[in-house]
C-alpha positions in Angstrom: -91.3 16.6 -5.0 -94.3 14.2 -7.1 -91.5 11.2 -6.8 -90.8 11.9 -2.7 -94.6 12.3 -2.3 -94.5 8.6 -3.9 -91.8 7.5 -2.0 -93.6 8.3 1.8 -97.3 6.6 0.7 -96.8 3.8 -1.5 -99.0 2.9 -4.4 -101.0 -0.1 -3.9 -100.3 -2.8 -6.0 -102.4 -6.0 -6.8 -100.1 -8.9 -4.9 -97.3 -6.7 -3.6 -97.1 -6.5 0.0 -93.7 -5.3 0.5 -91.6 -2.6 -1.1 -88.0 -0.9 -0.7 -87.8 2.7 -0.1 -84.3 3.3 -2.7 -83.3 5.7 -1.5 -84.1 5.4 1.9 -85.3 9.4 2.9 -85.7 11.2 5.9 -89.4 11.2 7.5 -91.4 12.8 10.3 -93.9 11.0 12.6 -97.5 12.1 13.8 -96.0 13.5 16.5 -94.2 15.8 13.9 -91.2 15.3 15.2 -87.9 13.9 13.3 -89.3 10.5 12.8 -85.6 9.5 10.9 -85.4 7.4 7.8 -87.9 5.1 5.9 -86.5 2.4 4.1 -89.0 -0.2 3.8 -92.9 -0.2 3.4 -94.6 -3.8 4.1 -98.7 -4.1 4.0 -100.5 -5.9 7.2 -104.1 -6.1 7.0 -104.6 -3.5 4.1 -102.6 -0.9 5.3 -99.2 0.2 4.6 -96.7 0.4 7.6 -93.4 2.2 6.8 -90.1 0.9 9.3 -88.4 4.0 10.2 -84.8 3.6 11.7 -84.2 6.6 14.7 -81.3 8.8 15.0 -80.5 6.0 18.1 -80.4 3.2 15.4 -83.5 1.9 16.4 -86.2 0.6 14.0 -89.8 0.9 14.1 -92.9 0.4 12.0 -95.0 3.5 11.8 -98.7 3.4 9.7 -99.0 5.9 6.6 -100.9 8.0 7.9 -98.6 8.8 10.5 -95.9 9.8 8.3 -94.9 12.8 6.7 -91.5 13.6 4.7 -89.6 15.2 6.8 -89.2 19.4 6.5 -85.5 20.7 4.5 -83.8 22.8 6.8 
């Protein structure tokens, strides 16, 4: 679980703006809902934004905060 938890909010790191997700996992957005799978954090403006790819294949870039792993069923 600790290495998941790390995976979904990154750890800041002097000069590193950008950071893989390897494996990519599965995630769920504020709206708590199956948010699909993070594979990539990038930083804008001190804050870490996760891109999330949609069961429809779509890609977006969700904040942190907004993210949670997503539930085992």
């Amino acid at each position: 679980m600790a290495n998941l938890a790390r995976a979904v909010v990154p750890v800041p790191t002097p000069n590193r703006d950008r950071m893989g997700v390897d494996p990519p996992i599965e995630v769920e957005s504020a709206t708590w809902v199956a948010g699909g799978t993070l594979d990539w954090w990038i930083k804008e403006r001190l804050e870490w934004f996760g891109r999330v790819r949609g069961k429809d294949g779509r890609q977006r870039w969700i904040n942190t905060a907004d993210l949670r792993p997503a539930k085992s069923e």
